[in-house]
C-alpha positions as CSV (number, residue, x, y, z in Angstrom):
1,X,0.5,-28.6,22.4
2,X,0.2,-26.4,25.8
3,X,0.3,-22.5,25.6
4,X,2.8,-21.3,27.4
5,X,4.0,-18.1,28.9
6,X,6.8,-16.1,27.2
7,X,8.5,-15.7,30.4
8,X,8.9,-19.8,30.2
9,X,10.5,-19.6,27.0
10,X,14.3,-20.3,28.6
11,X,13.1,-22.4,31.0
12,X,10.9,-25.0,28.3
13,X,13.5,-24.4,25.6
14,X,16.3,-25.8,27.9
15,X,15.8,-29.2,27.4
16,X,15.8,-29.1,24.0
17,X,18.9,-30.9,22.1
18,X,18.3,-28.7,18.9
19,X,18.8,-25.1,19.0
20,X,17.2,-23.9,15.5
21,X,14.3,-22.7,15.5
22,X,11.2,-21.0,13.0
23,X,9.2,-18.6,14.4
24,X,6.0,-17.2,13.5
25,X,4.1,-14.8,15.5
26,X,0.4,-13.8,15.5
27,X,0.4,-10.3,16.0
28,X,-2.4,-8.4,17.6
29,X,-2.5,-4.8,19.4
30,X,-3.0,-6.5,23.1
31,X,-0.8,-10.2,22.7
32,X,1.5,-11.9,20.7
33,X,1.2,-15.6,20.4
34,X,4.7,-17.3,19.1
35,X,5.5,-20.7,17.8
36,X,8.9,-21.6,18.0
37,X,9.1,-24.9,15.5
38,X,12.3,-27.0,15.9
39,X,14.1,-28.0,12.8
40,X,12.6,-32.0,13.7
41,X,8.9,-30.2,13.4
42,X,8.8,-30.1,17.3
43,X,6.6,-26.7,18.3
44,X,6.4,-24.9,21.5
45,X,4.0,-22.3,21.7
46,X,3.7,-18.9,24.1
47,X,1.5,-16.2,24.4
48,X,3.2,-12.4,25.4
49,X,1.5,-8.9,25.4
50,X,1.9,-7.0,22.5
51,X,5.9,-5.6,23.9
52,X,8.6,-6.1,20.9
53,X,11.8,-5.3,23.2
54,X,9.7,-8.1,25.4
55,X,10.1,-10.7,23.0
56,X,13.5,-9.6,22.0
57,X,14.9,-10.0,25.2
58,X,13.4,-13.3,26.0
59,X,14.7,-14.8,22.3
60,X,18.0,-13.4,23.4
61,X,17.8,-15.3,26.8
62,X,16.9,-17.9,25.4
63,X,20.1,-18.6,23.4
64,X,18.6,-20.3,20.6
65,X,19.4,-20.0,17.0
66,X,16.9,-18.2,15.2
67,X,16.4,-19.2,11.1
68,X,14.0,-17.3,10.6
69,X,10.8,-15.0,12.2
70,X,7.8,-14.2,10.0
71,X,4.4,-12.7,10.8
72,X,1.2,-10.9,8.7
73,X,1.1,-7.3,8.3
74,X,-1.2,-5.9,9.9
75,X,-2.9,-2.6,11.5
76,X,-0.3,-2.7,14.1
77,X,2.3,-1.8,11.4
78,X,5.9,-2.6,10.8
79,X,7.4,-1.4,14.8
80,X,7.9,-5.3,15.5
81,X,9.6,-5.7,12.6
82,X,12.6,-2.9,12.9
83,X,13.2,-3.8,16.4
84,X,13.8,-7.4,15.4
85,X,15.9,-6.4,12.8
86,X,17.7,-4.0,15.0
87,X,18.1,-6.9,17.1
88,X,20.0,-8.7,14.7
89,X,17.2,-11.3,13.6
90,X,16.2,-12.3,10.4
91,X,12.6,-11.2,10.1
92,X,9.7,-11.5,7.2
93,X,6.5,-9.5,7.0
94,X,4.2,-11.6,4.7
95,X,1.3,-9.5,3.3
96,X,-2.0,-11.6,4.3
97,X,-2.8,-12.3,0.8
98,X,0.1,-13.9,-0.2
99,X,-0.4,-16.7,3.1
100,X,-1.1,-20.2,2.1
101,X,-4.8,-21.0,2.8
102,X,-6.6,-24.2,3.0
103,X,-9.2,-24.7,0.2
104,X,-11.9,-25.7,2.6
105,X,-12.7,-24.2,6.4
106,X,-10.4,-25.0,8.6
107,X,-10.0,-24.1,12.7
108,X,-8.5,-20.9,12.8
109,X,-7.1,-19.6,16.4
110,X,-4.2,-17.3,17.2
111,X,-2.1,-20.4,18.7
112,X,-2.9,-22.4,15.1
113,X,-2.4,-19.0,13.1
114,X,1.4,-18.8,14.7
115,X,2.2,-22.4,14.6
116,X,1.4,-22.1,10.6
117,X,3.4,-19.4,9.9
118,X,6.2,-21.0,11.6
119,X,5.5,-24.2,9.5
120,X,5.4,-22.2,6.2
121,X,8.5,-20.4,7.2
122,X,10.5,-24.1,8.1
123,X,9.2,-24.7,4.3
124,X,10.2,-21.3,2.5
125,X,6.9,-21.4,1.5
126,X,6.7,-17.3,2.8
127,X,8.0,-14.3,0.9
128,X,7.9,-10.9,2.6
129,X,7.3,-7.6,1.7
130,X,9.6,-4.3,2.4
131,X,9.7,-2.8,5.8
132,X,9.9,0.7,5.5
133,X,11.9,2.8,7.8
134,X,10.3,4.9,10.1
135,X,11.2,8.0,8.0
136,X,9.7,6.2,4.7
137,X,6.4,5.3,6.7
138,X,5.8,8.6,8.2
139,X,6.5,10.3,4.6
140,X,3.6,7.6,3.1
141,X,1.3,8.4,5.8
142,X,1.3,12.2,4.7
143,X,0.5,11.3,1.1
144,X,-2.2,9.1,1.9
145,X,-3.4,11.5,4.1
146,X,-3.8,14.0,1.3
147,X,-5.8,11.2,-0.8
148,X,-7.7,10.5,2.2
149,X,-8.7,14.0,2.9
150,X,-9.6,14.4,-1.3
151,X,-11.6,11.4,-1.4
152,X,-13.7,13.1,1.5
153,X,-14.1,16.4,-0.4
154,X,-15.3,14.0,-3.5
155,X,-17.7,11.9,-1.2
156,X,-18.9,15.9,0.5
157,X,-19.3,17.2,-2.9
158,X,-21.8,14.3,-3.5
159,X,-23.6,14.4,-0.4
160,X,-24.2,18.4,-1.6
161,X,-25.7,17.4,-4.9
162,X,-27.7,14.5,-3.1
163,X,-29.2,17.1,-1.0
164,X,-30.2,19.8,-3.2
165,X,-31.3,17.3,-5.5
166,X,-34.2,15.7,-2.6
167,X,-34.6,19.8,-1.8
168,X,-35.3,20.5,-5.8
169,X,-32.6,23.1,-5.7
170,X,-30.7,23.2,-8.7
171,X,-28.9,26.7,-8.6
172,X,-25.1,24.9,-8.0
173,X,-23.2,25.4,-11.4
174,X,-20.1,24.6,-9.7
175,X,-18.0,24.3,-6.6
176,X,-16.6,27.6,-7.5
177,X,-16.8,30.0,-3.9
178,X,-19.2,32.0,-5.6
179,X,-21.7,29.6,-6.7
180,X,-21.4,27.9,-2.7
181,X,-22.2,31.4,-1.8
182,X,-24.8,32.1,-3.8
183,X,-26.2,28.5,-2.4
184,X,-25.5,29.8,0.9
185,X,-28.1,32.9,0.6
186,X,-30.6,30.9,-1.1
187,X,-34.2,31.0,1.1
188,X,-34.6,27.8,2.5
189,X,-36.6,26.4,5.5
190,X,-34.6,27.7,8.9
191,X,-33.0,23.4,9.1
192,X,-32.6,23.2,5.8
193,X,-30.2,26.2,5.9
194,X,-28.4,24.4,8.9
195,X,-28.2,21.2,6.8
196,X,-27.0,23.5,4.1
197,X,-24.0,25.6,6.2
198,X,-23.0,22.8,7.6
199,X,-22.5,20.8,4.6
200,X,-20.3,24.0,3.3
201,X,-17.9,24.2,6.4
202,X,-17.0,20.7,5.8
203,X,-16.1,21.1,2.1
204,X,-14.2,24.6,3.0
205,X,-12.2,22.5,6.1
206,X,-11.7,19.7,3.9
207,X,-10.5,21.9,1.0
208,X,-8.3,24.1,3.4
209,X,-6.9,20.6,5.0
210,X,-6.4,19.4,1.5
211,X,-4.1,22.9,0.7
212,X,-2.2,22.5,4.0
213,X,-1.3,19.1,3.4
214,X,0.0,19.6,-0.2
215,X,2.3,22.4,1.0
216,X,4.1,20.1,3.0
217,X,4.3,17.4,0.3
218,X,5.8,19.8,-1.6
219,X,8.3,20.7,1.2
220,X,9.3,17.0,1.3
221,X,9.7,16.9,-1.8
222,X,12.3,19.5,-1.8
223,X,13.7,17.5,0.9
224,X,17.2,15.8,-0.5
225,X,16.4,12.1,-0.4
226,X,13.7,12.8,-3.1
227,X,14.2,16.0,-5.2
228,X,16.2,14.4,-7.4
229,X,13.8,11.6,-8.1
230,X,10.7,13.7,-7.9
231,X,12.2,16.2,-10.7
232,X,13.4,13.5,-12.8
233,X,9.4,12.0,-12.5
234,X,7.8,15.4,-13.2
235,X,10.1,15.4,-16.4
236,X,7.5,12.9,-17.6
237,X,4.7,15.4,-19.7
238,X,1.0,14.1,-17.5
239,X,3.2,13.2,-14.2
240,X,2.6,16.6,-11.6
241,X,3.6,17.3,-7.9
242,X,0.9,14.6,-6.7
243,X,1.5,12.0,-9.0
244,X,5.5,11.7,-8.3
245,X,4.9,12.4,-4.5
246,X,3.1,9.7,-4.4
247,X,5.2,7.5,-6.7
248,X,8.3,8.3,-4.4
249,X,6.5,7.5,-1.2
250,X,4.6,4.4,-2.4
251,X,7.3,2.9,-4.1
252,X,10.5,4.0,-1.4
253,X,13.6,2.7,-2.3
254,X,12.8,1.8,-6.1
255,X,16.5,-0.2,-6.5
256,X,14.9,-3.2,-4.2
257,X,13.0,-4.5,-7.4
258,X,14.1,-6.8,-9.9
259,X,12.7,-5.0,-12.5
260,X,9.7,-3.1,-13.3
261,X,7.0,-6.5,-14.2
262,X,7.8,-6.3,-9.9
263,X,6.1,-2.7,-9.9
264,X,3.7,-3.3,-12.3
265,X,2.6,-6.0,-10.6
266,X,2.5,-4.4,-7.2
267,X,0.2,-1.8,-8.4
268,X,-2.1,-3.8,-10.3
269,X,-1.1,-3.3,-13.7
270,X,0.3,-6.0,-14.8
271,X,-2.2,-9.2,-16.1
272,X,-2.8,-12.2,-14.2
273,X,-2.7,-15.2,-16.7
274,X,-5.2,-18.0,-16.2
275,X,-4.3,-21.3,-18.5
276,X,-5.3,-24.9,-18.0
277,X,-4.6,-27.8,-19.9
278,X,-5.2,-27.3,-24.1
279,X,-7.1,-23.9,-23.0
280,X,-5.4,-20.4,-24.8
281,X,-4.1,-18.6,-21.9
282,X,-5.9,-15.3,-20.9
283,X,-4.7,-12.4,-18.8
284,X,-6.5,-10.1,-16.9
285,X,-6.0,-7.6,-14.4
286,X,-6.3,-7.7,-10.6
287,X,-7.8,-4.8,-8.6
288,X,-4.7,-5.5,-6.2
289,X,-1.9,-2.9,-4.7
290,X,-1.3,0.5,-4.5
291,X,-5.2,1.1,-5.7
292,X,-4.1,5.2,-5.5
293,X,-0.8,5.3,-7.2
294,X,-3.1,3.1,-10.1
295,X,-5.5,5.5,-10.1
296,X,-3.2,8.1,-10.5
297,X,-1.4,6.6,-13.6
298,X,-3.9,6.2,-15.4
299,X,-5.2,9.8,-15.1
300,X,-1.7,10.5,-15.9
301,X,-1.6,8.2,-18.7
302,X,-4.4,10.2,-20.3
303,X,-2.3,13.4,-20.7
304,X,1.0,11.6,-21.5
305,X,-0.9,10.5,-24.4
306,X,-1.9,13.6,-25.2
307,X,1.1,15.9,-24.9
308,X,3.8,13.2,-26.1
309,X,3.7,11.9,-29.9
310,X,5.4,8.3,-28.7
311,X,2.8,7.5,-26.0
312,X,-0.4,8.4,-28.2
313,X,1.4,6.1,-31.4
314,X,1.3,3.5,-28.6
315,X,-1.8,3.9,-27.7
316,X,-3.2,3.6,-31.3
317,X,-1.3,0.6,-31.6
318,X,-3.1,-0.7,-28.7
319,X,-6.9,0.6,-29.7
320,X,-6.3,-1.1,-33.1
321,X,-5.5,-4.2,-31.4
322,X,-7.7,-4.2,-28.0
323,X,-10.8,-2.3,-29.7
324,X,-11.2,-0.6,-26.1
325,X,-9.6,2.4,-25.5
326,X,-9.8,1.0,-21.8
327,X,-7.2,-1.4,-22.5
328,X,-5.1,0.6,-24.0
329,X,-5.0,3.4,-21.6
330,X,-4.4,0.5,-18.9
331,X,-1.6,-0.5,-21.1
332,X,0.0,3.3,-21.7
333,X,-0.4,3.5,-17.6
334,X,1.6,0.5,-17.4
335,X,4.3,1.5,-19.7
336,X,4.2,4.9,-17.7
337,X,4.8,2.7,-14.8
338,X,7.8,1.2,-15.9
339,X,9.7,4.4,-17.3
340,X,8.7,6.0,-14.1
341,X,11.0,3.0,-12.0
342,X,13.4,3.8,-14.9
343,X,14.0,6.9,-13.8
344,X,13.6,6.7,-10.2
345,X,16.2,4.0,-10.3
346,X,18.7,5.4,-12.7
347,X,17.9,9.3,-11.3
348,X,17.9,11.1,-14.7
349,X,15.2,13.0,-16.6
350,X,12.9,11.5,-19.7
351,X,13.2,11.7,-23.0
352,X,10.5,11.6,-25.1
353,X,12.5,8.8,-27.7
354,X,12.0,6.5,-24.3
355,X,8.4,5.3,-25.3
356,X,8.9,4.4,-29.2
């Protein structure tokens, strides 16, 4: 199976007597390698650099009918995607976990990676995930921003306390401005004061960054394709300006699921049953997902329970049956989860009856 140019594609595609073709791609930042599979099994491969109106124009040229085109996401985001779809083509982004893989080691190369997915695709053995508009994704990148840049103050914070613990300097109470201040003025050796400043400029950056950034979450919030969802979410006692933020950007356009098992599932909060032959199924959950938006509920999950009487009867209910309060308050985030869709699909406020 020779590699071919894309600029060949008309010209090899010519003699062909069938004109329906799978496509998968092999996406990288420099080149794209293609497989074009013929509806007989017949593949042609090419190799392009990494130029989406490129490709769309030489499909086009081609005059070929196109089932289907599917490729991984990947670091190179979803710009291929849009501009196949605003070309008119069917496309498929297939998260890499959810690929078929052989059981034992195979030969792996871009060529074989593309002519795969185009095999898999010919099957229907491929299901994609959303492709967010470039609105949705540039409103998700300025959330995860904001987690980004709190995780850093989290990981500075404990590069602090690692110091001054090696140092034997136990004055810092807190994170409190005084009690950095007061750390500050501490005698120390001339470079262990450098160590020391600069540790504290990068916490005050950070925690100025981390200020900035909310601000303008809360502007977009305000912002009419999500105010109405993000004040029906915050009607949820435990669910604040972070927690539906996120929600609404992570979750963008919440009427594409089935039903909420689909969100719960997405975010790693739903159980994975295991069950083989005369063996009593078990379920347990999967670290997969939206790992931030989980994180979130379930720190949510804690104060729903607290401040609403139907969530902390459930999560009785759940103790007395689990014996871990760690299962249950997985179990109140996943309920959580699924009145959150509610009401992000049906745009209305909660009411506390809605968890009994």
């Amino acid at each position: 199976m020779a590699m071919n140019k894309l600029a060949q594609l008309a010209k090899v595609l010519d003699n062909e007597n069938a004109k329906s073709f799978n496509i998968g791609i092999d996406v990288h930042k420099l080149s794209y390698h293609l497989a074009f599979r013929r509806s007989d099994g017949k593949t042609h491969t090419f190799v392009s650099s990494a130029d989406p109106l490129l490709v769309v124009r030489m499909i086009k040229n081609a005059k070929i009918e196109v089932v289907q085109i599917a490729y991984e996401a990947g670091p190179t985001g979803f710009g291929l995607a849009r501009t196949l779809l605003l070309a008119g083509f069917h496309v498929i982004v297939v998260a890499p976990s959810k690929t078929p893989r052989p059981v034992s080691r195979d030969a792996k190369t871009d060529r074989l990676d593309c002519v795969k997915l185009a095999e898999f695709s010919a099957k229907g053995m491929l299901s994609g995930i959303a492709v967010p508009t470039e609105t949705e994704e540039a409103d998700r990148a300025l959330v995860r921003r904001r987690h980004d840049v709190a995780e850093e103050i989290r990981r500075t914070k404990q590069r602090i306390k690692s110091y001054l613990l090696v140092t034997g300097d136990k004055g810092l109470s807190s994170f409190g401005e005084q009690s950095l201040s007061a750390m500050e003025r501490a005698p120390r050796q001339r470079s262990a004061q450098l160590v020391v400043q600069s540790l504290l400029r990068t916490l005050r950056f950070l925690a100025k960054e981390k200020k900035a950034l909310e601000k303008e979450i809360a502007l977009l919030m305000h912002d009419p394709a999500y105010e109405t969802v993000s004040a029906c979410l915050k009607s949820v006692p435990g669910v604040g300006e972070v927690t539906s933020a996120t929600f609404c950007a992570e979750i963008f356009r919440p009427e594409r699921f089935e039903n909420a098992g689909q969100v719960a599932s997405l975010l790693g909060l739903a159980p994975v049953v295991r069950q083989s032959g005369l063996k009593k199924p078990t379920g347990r959950l999967v670290p997969t997902g939206q790992k931030r938006l989980r994180a979130l509920l379930l720190e949510a999950a804690w104060i729903w329970r607290a401040k609403d009487p139907c969530a902390r009867e459930f999560y009785s209910k759940m103790v007395s049956k689990t014996g871990l309060p760690q299962k249950a308050i997985v179990a109140v985030a996943r309920k959580l989860c699924v009145i959150l869709w509610t009401l992000a699909v049906k745009k209305r406020p909660y009411r506390l009856v809605e968890a009994a």
